[in-house]
C-alpha positions, 0 to 999 in steps of 0.5 A, spaced: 362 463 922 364 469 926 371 469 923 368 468 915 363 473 916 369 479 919 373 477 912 367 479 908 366 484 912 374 487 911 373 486 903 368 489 902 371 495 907 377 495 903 374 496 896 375 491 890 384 493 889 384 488 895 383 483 891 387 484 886 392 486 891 397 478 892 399 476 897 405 477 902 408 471 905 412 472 912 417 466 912 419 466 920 426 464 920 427 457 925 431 462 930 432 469 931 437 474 934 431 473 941 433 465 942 440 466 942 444 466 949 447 474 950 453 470 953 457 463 957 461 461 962 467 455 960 472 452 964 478 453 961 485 450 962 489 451 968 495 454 967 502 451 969 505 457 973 513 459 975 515 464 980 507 466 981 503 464 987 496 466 982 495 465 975 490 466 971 482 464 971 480 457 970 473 460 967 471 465 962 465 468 960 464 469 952 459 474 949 455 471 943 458 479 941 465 476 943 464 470 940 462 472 933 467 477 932 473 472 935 470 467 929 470 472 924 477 474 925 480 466 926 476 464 920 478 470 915 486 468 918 485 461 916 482 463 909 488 468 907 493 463 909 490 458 904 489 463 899 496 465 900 498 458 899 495 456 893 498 464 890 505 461 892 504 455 888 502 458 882 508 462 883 503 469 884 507 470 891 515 468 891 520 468 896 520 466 903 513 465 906 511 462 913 504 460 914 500 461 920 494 456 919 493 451 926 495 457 930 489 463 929 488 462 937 494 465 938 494 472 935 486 473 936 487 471 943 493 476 944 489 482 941 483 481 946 487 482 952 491 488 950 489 496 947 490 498 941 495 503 944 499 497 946 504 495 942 506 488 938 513 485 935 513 478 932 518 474 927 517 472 920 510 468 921 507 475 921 501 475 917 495 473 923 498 479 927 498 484 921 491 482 920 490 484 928 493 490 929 488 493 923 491 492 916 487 488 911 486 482 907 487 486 901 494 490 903 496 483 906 495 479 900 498 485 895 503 485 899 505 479 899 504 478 891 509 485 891 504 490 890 504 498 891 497 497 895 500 492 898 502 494 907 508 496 905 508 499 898 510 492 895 517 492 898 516 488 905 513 481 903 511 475 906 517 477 913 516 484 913 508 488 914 508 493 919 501 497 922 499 501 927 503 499 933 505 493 929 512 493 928 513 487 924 515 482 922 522 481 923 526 476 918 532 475 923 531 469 928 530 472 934 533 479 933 526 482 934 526 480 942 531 486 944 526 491 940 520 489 943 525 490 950 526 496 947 519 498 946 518 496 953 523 501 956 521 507 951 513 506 954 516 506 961 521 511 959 515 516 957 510 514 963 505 511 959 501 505 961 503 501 954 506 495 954 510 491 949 508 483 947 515 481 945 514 473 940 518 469 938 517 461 937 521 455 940 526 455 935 528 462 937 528 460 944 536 458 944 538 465 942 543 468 947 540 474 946 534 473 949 537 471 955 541 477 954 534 481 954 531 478 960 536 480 963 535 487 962 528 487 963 528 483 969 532 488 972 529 494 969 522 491 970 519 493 964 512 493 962 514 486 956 511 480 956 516 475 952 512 471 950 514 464 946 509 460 941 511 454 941 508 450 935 512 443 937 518 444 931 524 450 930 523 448 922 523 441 922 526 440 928 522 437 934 523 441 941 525 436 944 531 434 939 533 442 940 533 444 947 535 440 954 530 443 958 523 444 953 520 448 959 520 455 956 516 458 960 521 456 965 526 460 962 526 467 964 529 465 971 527 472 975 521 473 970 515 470 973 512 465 967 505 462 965 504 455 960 498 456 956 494 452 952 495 456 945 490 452 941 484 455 946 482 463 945 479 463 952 485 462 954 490 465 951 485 472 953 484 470 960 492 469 961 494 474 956 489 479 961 492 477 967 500 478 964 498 485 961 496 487 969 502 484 971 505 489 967 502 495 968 502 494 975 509 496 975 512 489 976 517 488 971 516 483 965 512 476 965 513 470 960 509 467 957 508 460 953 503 458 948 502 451 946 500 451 940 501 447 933 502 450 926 498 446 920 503 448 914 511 446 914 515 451 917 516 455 910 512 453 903 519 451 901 517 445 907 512 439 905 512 439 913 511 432 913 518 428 913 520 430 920 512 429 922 507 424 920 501 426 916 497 421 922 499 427 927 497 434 924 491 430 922 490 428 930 490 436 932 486 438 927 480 434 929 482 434 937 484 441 938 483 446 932 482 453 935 476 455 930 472 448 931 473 449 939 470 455 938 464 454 933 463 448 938 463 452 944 458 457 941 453 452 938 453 447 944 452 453 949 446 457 944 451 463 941 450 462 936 447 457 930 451 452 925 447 457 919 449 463 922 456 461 922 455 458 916 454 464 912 460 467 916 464 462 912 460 464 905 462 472 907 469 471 909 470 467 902 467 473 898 472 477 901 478 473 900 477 472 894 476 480 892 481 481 895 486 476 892 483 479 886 486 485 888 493 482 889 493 479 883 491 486 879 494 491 882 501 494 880 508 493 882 511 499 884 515 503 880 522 501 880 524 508 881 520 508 888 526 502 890 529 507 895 523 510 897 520 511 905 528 510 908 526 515 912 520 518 915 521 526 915 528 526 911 528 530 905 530 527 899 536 523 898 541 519 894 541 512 894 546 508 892 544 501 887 547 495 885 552 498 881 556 505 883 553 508 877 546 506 879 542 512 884 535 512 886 531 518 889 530 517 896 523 520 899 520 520 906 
């Protein structure tokens, strides 16, 4: 009765548009920003180590922040290589492309345990660590279907992305290795606390000129971390089939090695972390193996599934995928919400597909331009073409 006659009360107070007024209805969501926990603690996979007494930490603490934004980027990797799958079959990208779904975990993992000002070289599957160091889907995608928005105006491709303390991208197997030492000795020559992440995959493993580099690093102790993503299988070769020892952590002899679990993003961190201290400390290098596994052939040219079963790559993705590893840790643990990541999904397509939208629209590069960015402060210069009689204008 007291509350009827304090509604009466209130609409006669408030004048008849009250009743006219509707009514707003206040839908309260299941879960919100206030029942989420601000961070977790995980136990991760102990690290096998070589030449160390210690190695990185077997627990890692996640914040819900951390956790959503190492989720976005993973994902949005994951969705920008099946996009660049489906334009290289419908003959939008062309040549030579090695794809980067399966090993998201590595990329991720490796940019949150270094700075920004740190510097990065990899080989030809660079499309995840190009997204890393800062570029974005609409100029790696543009890239790859050669346009001039694209990171490298159109002219690099699949195998060749540069950015910000990114240097590529590099088609030779195993040449980037001596560069990264490189970049190494001019970050220690210069005394700055940089360092270089030097990869290169299992297939490369053999080259003689990544033992010539250990060699140099080791003695000069540069600040490099060699560090060697092993998916299982150089093309279409089994690393058991390619190498007598597959310990490649093992490898660099006086340079002190970890084996991490490459397919975890906590511990591709954690010990990504513990080898960057290593080296700024003034110690020398450190090596470091990701075990991981990629999903895709070795390039688009390969099916992937003669010298592996389909039975195998289907056991990885639903034992060991980084991206469900990672949702599920954060969902069981009250990170996040099932919802909450799907609307991730939902934003992160959106943005795949404006971005190929964009790949697909934007123009090529003028051919005139061909001979353009040899250099950086040069002034202008003649380029020799395919023909004696063909020149093209080279400007910085």
């Amino acid at each position: 009765m007291r509350k009827m006659l304090l509604a009466a009360l209130s609409r006669v107070l408030q004048g008849p548009a009250a009743a006219a007024r509707p009514v707003s209805r206040v839908v309260v969501a299941s879960r919100n920003y206030a029942d989420f926990a601000s961070e977790a603690t995980f136990d991760i996979k102990k690290c096998d180590l070589h030449r160390l007494e210690e190695g990185p930490p077997v627990t890692a603490v996640l914040t819900r922040e951390e956790g959503l934004h190492y989720y976005r980027t993973m994902q949005t990797i994951r969705r920008m290589e099946l996009k660049s799958d489906q334009l290289y079959k419908q003959k939008i990208i062309r040549g030579f492309c090695h794809l980067y779904d399966g090993q998201e975990a590595c990329c991720v993992g490796l940019e949150a345990g270094i700075k920004p000002t740190d510097h990065l070289i990899t080989a030809y599957r660079a499309h995840g660590y190009a997204y890393t160091r800062g570029t974005s889907v609409r100029e790696i995608l543009a890239e790859l279907t050669g346009r001039k928005g694209g990171c490298a105006k159109g002219k690099g491709g699949s195998m060749h992305m540069y950015a910000q303390n990114f240097y590529g991208g590099n088609g030779i197997v195993g040449a980037q290795v001596p560069l990264g030492a490189g970049i190494a000795l001019a970050c220690k020559y210069f005394g700055k606390d940089e360092i270089c992440l030097t990869l290169y995959g299992d297939g490369a493993a053999n080259q003689g000129q990544i033992f010539e580099t250990y060699n140099m690093a080791a003695l000069w102790k540069l600040p490099c971390i060699f560090i060697c993503e092993n998916n299982r299988y150089g093309m279409g070769t089994s690393v058991e089939r390619a190498a007598a020892s597959t310990d490649y952590y093992k490898r660099g002899d006086y340079i002190p090695g970890i084996r991490v679990d490459g397919m975890d993003i906590l511990c591709v961190r954690e010990a990504t972390k513990f080898a960057a201290e290593h080296c700024r400390s003034g110690k020398g290098p450190m090596l470091m193996e990701l075990q991981t596994y990629r999903y895709h052939g070795h390039s688009m040219s390969d099916p992937g599934i003669s010298y592996r079963t389909r039975e195998e790559i289907q056991e990885v993705r639903s034992k060991s995928d980084p991206i469900t590893l990672l949702k599920d840790r954060m969902v069981n643990n009250s990170l996040s919400s099932v919802e909450e990541l799907k609307e991730i999904d939902v934003e992160v397509r959106k943005e795949i597909e404006e971005a190929a939208q964009f790949a697909t629209t934007d123009p090529e590069p003028p051919l005139e331009e061909l001979g353009n960015h040899i250099y950086k402060n040069e002034p202008p210069f003649e380029v020799r073409g395919p023909s004696l009689w063909l020149k093209y204008k080279s400007v910085g």
